[in-house]
C-alpha positions as CSV (number, residue, x, y, z in Angstrom):
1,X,20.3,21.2,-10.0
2,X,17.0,19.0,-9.2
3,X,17.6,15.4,-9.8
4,X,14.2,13.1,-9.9
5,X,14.2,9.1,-9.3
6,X,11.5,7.2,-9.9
7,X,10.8,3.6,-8.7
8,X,8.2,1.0,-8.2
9,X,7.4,0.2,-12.5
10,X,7.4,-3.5,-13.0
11,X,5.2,-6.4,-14.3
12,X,1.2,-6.2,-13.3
13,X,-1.9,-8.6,-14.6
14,X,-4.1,-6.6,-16.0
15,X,-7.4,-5.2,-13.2
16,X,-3.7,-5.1,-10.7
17,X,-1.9,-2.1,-9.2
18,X,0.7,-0.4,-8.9
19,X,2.5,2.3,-7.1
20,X,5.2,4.5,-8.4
21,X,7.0,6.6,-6.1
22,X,9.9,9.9,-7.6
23,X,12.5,11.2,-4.8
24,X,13.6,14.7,-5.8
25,X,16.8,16.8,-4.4
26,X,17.3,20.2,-3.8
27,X,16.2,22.0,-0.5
28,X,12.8,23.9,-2.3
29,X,10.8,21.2,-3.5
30,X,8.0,22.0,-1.3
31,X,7.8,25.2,-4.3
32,X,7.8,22.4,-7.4
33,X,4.7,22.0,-9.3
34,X,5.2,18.0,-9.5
35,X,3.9,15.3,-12.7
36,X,3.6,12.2,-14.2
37,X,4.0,11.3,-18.2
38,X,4.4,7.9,-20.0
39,X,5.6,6.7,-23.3
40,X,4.8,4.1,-24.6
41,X,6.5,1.8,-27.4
42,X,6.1,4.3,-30.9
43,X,4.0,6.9,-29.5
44,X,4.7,10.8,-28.3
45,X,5.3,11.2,-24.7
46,X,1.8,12.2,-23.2
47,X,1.0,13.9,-19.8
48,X,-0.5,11.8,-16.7
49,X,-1.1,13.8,-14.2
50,X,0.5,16.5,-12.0
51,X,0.1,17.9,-8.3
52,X,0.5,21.7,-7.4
53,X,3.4,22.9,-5.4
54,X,1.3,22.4,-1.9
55,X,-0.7,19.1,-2.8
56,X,-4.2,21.3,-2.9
57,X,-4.7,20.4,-6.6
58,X,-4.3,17.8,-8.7
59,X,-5.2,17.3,-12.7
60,X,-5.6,14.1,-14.5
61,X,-5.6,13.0,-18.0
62,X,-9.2,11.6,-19.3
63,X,-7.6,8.0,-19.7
64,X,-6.4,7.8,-15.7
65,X,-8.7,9.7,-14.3
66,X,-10.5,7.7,-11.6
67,X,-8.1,4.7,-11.7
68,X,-4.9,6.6,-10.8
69,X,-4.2,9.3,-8.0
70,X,-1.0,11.6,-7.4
71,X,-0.2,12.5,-4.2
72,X,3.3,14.2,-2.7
73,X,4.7,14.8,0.8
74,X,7.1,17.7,1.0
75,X,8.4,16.7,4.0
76,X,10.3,13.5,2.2
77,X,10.5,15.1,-0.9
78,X,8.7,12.8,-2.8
79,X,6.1,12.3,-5.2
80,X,3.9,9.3,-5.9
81,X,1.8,7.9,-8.2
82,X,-1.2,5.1,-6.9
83,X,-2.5,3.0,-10.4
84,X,-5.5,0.8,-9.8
85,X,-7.3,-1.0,-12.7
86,X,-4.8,-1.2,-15.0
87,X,-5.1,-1.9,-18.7
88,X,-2.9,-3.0,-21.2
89,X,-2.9,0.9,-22.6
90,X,-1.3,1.7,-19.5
91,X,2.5,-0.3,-20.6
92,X,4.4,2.5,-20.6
93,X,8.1,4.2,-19.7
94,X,6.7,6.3,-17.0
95,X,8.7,9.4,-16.1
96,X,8.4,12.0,-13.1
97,X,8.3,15.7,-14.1
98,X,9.4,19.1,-11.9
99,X,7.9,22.3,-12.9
100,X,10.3,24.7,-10.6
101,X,10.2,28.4,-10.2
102,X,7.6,30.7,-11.1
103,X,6.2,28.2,-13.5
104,X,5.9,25.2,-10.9
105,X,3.7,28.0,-8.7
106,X,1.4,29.8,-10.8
107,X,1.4,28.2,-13.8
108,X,-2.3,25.7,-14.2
109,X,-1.9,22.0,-13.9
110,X,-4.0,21.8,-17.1
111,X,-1.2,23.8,-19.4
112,X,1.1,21.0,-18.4
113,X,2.8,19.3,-21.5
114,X,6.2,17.5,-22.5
115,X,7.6,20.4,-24.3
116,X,7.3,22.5,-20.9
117,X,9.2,20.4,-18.0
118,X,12.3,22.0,-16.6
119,X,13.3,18.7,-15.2
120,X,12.4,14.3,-16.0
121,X,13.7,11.5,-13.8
122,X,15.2,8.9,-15.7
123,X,11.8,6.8,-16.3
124,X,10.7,3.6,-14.6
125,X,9.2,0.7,-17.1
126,X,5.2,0.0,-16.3
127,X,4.0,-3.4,-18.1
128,X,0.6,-4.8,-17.8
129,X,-0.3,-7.9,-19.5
130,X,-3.5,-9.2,-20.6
């Protein structure tokens, strides 16, 4: 069973950063697509941004995209998450997704939603004040 733990939310000014960081188990998780989602306070949980099984692609949502980037090392088995210029809109329960199996290899990082995980960590809490 894969178990995903994120670290690094806290308390950030808005314009700050922040870097988020998700340690995975289990022996193939150089063959996991890997993610990113956020809830915030009231609202659905909404996709981030995700990283193919071998770091060669990466897809963003329209509201990060140039102010966060995912990256992963296989060989540590984990998965991180760089967020620069935050905005208030970013406070959110941020939570690392696994897409493992078929799925997590051939499946596009654009058909990545919250009703098709296989696996969440726990969530770390992101708050940015303005």
């Amino acid at each position: 069973q894969v178990q995903l733990v994120e670290s690094g939310g806290g308390l950030v000014q808005a314009g700050g950063s922040l870097r988020l960081s998700c340690a995975a188990s289990g022996r193939t998780f150089s063959s996991y697509g890997m993610g990113w989602f956020r809830q915030a306070p009231g609202k659905e949980r909404e996709f981030v941004t995700a990283i193919s099984w071998n770091g060669g692609s990466t897809f963003y949502a329209d509201s990060v995209k140039g102010r966060f980037t995912i990256s992963r090392d296989n060989a540590k088995n984990t998965v991180s998450l760089q967020m620069n210029s935050l905005k208030s809109e970013d406070t959110a329960v941020y939570y690392c997704a696994a897409k493992t199996g078929a799925s997590g290899r051939h499946e596009p990082l654009s058909s990545w939603n919250h009703n098709n995980i296989g696996v969440w960590g726990q969530g770390t809490l992101v708050t940015v004040s303005s």
